[in-house]
N, C-alpha and C positions, 0 to 999 in steps of 0.2 A: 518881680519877686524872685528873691533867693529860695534855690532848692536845700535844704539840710537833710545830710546823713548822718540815721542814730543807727549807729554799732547794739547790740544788743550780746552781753557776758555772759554763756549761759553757766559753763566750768571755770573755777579755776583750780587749779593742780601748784601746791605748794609743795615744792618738795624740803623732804625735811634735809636738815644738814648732820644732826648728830642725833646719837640715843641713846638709853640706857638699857641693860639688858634685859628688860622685858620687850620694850621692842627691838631690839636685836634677835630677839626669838623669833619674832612674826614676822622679820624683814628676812632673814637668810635662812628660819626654818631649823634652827637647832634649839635644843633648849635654854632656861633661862639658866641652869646652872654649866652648861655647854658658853653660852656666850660671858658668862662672868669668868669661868678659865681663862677665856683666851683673851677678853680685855686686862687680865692682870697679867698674861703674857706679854701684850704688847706692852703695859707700862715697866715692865723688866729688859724685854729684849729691845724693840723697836725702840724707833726719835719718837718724842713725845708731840710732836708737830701735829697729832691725830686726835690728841687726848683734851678733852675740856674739862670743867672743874675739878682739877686735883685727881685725873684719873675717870672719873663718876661715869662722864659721860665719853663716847668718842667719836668721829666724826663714820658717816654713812662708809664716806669714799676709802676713808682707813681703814677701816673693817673688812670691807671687801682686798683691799690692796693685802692687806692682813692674813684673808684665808687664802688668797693664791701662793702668798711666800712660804703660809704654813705647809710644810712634808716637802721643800725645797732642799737641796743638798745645805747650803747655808745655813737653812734652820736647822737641820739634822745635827747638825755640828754646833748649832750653840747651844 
């Protein structure tokens, strides 16, 4: 007789990839009209490589990349 191993899932963790700014609020903790500034920032300043439907949404890892460049000498100047 074969022995079989059952695996048992108990979480899973989806991480999400983009959002809108409401959750943008609850992910970095600023507000809703705080994260809709600064995604109409990126779709002015930044490559749009971050940005999904027409701006709407933008991705997690952008956003974050996003607030570290904001108050950068570079962004100061543009």
């Amino acid at each position: 007789m074969e022995t079989v191993q059952v695996v048992r899932i108990k979480d899973v963790i989806i991480e999400k990839i983009s959002a809108n700014d409401q959750e943008l609020e609850s992910i970095f903790g600023c507000t809703k009209r705080q994260a809709s500034d600064m995604r109409r920032e990126m779709i002015a300043l930044v490559s749009k490589k971050h940005l999904r439907n027409g701006g709407a949404l933008v991705t997690i890892k952008g956003f974050d990349e996003y607030l570290q460049y904001r108050g950068t000498q570079s962004w100061k100047k543009k």
